[in-house]
VMD Tcl script that draws the C-alpha trace (Angstrom):
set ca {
  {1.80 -62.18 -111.28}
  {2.25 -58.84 -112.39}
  {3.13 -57.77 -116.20}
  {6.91 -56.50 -115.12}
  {7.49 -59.78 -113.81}
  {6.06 -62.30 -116.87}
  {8.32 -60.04 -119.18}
  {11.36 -60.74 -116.69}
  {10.35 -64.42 -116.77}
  {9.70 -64.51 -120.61}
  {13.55 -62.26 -121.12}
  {15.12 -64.88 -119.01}
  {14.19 -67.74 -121.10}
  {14.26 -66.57 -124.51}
  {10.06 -66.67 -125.59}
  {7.47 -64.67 -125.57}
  {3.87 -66.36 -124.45}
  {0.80 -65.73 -126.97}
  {-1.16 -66.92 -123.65}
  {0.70 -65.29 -120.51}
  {-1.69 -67.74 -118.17}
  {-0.06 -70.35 -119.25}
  {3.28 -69.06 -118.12}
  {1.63 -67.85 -115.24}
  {0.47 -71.93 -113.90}
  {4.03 -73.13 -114.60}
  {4.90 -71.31 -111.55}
  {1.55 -72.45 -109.23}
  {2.30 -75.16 -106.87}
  {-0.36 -77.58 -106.20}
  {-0.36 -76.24 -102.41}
  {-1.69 -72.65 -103.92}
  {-4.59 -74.39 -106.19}
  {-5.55 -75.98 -102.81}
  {-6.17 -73.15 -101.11}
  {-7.22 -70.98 -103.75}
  {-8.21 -72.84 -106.56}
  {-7.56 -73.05 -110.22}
  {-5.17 -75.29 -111.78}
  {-1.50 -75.99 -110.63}
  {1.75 -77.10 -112.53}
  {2.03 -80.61 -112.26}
  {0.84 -81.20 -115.87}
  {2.74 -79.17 -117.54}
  {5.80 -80.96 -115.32}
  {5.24 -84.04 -116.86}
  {4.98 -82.46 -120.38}
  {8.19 -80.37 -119.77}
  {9.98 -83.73 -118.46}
  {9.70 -85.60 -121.57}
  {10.20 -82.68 -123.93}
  {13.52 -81.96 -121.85}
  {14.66 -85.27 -122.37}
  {13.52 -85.20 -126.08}
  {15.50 -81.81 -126.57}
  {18.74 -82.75 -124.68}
  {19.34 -86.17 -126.91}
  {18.47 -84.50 -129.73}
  {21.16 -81.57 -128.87}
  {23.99 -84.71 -127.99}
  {23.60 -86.29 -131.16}
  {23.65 -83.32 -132.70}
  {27.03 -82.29 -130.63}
  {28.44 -85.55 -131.02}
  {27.38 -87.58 -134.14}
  {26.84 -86.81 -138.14}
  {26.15 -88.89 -141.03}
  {28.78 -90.13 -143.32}
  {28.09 -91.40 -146.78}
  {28.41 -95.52 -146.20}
  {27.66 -97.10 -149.71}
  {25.78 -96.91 -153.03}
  {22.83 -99.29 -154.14}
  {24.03 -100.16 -157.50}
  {20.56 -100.78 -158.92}
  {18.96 -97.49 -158.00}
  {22.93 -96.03 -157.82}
  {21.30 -94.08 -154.17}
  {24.25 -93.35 -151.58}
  {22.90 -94.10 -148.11}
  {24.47 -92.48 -145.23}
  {25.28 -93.99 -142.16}
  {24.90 -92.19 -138.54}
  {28.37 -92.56 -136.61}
  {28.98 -90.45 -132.98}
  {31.95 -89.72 -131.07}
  {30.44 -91.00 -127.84}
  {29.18 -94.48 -127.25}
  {25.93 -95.18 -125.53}
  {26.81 -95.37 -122.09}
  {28.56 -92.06 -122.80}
  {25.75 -90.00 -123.47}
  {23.75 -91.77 -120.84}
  {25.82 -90.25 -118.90}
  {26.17 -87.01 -120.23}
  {22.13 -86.87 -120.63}
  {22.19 -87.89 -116.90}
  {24.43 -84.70 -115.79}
  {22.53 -82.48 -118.52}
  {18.41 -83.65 -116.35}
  {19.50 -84.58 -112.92}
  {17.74 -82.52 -110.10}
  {21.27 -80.18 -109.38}
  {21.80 -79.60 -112.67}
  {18.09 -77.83 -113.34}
  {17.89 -76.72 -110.09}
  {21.16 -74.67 -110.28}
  {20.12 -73.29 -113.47}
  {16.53 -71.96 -112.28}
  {19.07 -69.99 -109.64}
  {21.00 -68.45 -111.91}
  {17.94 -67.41 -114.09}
  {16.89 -66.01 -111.12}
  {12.86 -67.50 -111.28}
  {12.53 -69.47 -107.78}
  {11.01 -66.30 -106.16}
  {8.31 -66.02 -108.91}
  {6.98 -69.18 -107.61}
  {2.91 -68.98 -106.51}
  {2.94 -70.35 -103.52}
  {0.46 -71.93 -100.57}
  {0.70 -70.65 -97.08}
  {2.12 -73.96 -95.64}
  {4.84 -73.97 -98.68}
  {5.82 -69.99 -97.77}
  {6.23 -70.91 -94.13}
  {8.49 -73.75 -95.10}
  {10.60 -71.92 -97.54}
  {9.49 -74.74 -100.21}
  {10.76 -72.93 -103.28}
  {14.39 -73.21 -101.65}
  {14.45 -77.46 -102.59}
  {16.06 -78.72 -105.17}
  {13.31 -80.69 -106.31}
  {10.53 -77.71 -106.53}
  {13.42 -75.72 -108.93}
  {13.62 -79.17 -110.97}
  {9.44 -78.75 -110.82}
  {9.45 -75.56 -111.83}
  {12.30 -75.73 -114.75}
  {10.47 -78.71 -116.22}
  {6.96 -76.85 -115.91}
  {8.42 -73.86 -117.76}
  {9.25 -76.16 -120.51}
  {5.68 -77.62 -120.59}
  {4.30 -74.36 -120.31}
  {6.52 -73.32 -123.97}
  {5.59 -76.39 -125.55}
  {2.19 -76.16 -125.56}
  {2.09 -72.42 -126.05}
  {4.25 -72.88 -129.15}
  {2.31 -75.90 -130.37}
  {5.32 -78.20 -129.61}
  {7.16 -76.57 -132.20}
  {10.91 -78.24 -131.92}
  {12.80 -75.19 -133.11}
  {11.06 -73.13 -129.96}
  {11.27 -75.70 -127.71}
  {15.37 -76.26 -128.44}
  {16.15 -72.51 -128.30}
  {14.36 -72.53 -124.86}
  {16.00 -75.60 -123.31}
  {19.11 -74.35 -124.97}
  {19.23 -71.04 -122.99}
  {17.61 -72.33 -119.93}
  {19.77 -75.00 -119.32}
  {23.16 -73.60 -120.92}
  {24.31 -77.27 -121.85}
  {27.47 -75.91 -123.69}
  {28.68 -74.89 -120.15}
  {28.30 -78.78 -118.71}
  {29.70 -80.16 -122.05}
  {32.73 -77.87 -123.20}
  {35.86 -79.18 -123.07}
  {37.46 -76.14 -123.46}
  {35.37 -73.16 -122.18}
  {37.81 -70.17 -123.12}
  {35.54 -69.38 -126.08}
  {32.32 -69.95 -123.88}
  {31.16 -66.07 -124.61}
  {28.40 -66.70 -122.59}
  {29.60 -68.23 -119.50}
  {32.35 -65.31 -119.39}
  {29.80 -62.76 -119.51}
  {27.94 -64.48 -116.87}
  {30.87 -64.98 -114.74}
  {32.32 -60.91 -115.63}
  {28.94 -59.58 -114.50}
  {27.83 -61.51 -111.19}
  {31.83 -60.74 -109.99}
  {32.28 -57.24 -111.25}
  {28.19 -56.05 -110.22}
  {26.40 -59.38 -108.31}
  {23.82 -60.32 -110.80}
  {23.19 -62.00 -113.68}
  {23.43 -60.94 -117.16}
  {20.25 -59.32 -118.72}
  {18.70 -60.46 -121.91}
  {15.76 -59.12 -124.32}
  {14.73 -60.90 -127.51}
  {13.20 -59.55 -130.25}
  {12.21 -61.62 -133.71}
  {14.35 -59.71 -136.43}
  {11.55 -59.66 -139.31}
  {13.09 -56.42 -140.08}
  {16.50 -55.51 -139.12}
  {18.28 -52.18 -140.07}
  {22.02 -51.72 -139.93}
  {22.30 -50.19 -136.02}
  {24.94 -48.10 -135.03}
  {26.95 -47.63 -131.45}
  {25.22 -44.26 -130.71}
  {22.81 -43.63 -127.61}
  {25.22 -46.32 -125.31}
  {24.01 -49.16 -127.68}
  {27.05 -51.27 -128.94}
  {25.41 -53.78 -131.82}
  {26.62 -56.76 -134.82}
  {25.19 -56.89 -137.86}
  {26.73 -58.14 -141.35}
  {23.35 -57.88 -143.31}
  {22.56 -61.36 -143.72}
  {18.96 -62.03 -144.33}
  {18.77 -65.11 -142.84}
  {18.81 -63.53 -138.99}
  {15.59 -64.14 -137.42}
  {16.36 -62.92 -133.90}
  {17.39 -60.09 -132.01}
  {19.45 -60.52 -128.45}
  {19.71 -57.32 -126.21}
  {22.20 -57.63 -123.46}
  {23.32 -55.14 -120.67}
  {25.71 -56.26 -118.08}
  {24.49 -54.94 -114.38}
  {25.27 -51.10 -114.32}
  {27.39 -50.63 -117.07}
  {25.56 -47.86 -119.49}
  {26.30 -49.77 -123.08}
  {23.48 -52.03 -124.17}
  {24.85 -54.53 -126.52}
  {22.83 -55.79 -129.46}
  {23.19 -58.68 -131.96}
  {21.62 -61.14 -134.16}
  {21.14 -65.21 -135.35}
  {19.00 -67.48 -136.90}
  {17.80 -68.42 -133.20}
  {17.45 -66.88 -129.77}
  {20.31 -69.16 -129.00}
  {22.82 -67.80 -131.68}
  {21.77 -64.59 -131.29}
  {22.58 -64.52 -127.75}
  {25.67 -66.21 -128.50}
  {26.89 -63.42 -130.68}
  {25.52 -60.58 -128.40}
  {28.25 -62.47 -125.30}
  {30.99 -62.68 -128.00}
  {30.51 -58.67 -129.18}
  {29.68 -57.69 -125.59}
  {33.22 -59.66 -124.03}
  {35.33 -58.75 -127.13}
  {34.33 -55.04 -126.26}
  {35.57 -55.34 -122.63}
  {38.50 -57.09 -123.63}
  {39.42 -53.99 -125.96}
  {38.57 -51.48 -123.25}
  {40.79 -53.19 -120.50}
  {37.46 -53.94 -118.80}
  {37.96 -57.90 -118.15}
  {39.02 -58.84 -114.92}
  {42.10 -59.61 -113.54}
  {43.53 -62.39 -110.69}
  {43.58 -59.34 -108.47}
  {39.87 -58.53 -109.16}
  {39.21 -61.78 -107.39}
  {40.56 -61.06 -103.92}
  {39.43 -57.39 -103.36}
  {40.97 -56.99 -100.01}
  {44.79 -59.41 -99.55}
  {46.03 -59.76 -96.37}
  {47.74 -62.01 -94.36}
  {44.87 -63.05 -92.00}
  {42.64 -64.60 -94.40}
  {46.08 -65.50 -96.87}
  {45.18 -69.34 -96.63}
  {41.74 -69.39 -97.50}
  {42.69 -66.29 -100.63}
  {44.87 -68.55 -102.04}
  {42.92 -71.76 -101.86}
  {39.72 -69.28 -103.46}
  {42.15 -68.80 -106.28}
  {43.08 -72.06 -106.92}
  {39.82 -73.40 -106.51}
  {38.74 -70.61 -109.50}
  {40.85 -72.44 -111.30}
  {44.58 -70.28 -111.89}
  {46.62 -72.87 -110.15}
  {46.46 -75.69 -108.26}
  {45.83 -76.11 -104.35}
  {48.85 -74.78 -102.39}
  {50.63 -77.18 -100.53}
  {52.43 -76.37 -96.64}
  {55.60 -78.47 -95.66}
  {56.17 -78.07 -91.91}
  {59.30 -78.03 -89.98}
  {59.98 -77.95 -86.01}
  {63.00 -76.73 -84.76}
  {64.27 -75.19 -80.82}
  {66.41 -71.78 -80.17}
  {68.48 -71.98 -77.77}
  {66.24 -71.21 -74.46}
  {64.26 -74.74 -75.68}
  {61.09 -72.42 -77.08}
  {59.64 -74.05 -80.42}
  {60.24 -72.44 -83.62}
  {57.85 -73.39 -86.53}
  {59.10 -73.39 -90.09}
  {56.69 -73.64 -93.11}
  {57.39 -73.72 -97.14}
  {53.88 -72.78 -99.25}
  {54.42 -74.12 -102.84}
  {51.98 -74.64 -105.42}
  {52.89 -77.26 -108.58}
  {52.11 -74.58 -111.10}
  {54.33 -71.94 -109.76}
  {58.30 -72.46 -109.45}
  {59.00 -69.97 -106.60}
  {58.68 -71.34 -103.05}
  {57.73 -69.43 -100.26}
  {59.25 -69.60 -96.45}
  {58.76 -68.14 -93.58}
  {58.81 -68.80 -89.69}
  {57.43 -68.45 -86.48}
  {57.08 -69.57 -82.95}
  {53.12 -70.46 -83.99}
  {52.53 -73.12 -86.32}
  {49.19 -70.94 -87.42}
  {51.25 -68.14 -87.95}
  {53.82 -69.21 -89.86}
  {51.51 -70.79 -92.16}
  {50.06 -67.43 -92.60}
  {53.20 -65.98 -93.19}
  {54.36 -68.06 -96.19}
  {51.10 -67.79 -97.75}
  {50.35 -64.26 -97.45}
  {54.03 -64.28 -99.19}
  {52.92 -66.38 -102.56}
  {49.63 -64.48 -102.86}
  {51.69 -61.29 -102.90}
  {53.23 -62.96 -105.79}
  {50.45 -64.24 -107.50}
  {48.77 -60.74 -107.43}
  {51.66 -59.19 -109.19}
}
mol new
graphics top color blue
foreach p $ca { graphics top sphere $p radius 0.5 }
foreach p [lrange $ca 0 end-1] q [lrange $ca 1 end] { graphics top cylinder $p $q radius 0.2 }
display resetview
């Protein structure tokens, strides 16, 4: 692996190796050791499956639970606290079960981008292994053994990793309007087709920085920052810059500067940035992209069948969508087309 691409790999996760080798074998599949030697990542698999699991309970009963102050022993006159948690335990079996599972990791090694890092045998290029879901699951897990023995399995690390690699806030939130960094994700793969990128720095000293040279940054002097985030959104020129206690905050606050900037510069995208190019050919499938993204619900046809007078069939067909009072008609002597017609009509009116 070249240097360029273990700083990629260490940016995208949020640590920095003391031994890069050891980043480098999370990535070799056993099929590469085989043919060339040297050790593979199956280890440091099975280490990075039971930290993950570790890590992701430990971040739902953080989430979910607290301690509350239960009673005092008279005698010693000690309060003991209790530990009480908004979900039961089937709940965050559940939840814990959506956070591992094999999609879940694998979807996130795609949107860091790392499955074409992977070292490979000849047998495994030919048959496009690092496409499964179950070698990105490998290969997520191995990362995470790969961090916990290069930090010494220290728990702070290891949460600020699994935090950022896995982006659990984004399976968990309720309400994701203030999800900074799942709108920056989203603004920058629609408005330039990648993913966001990040640089972290520790923070050991940290100046006051000011927007000059394209970089945009937050910073209210408090001494207890440890980290630095860098973020630049595709090909925009501005460089945004923040801080936190952990790579996780501080990436946090670098979204919620970087999306609050766009939002005053008019930069955040609209309904109409979604569908590029209307028209009435590909109306049906606009709309039902739209709704599926989430503005409305699924649009519904009503169909009518009527004569003229020479016996031809004339179609008739209503588009209406629950969220949206207007109704749309239109007709045609093609059921296809008429269907086109009335919903080429309500995305004209949702794009207003």
């Amino acid at each position: 692996m070249e240097e360029k691409d273990l700083i990629f790999i260490q940016d995208r996760i949020g640590y920095t190796f003391q031994n890069t080798d050891l980043l480098q074998q999370a990535f070799i599949r056993r099929s590469y050791s085989k043919e060339y030697g040297g050790e593979d990542n199956e280890v440091l698999e099975f280490i990075g499956d039971k930290v993950l699991d570790l890590i992701v309970v430990k971040l739902l009963t953080e989430k979910y639970g607290c301690f509350i102050s239960d009673y005092e022993d008279y005698d010693s006159n000690k309060e003991f606290d209790e530990f009480v948690c908004s979900k039961d335990e089937g709940e965050l079996t559940e939840l814990k079960k959506e956070l591992v599972q094999r999609k879940t990791l694998a979807d996130r090694i795609n949107v860091l981008d790392l499955a074409d890092y992977l070292i490979m045998g000849n047998g495994d290029i030919q048959n496009n292994i690092n496409r499964e879901l179950s070698v990105k699951e490998d290969l997520f897990e191995a990362i995470i053994g790969a961090v916990a023995l290069d930090s010494n399995w220290d728990m702070e690390v290891l949460q600020d990793v699994v935090q950022i690699m896995l982006d659990p806030d984004s399976y968990l939130e309720e309400d994701t309007d203030d999800n900074y960094v799942e709108l920056i994700q989203e603004w920058t793969l629609k408005r330039y087709g990648v993913v966001p990128w990040y640089h972290f720095e520790k923070a050991s000293q940290i100046v006051w920085y000011t927007p000059f040279d394209g970089i945009s940054s937050l910073y209210d002097g408090n001494s207890e920052w440890k980290h630095t985030c860098l973020l630049k959104l595709g090909e925009l020129d501005t460089i945004f810059r923040s801080f936190g206690t952990s790579t996780t905050e501080a990436r946090k606050a670098v979204c919620t500067l970087a999306y609050k900037e766009l939002e005053k510069n008019n930069m955040l995208l609209s309904i109409r940035d979604e569908i590029p190019n209307p028209n009435i050919n590909d109306a049906i499938s606009q709309l039902e992209t739209l709704a599926r993204r989430g503005y409305f619900s699924i649009p519904v046809y009503d169909f009518e069948q009527e004569y003229d007078n020479n016996g031809n069939p004339i179609w008739q067909c209503t588009c209406h969508i629950k969220d949206i009072a207007e109704h749309f008609y239109a007709e045609s002597s093609s059921k296809k087309q008429a269907k086109k017609q009335a919903a080429y009509q309500m995305l004209e009116h949702v794009l207003l």
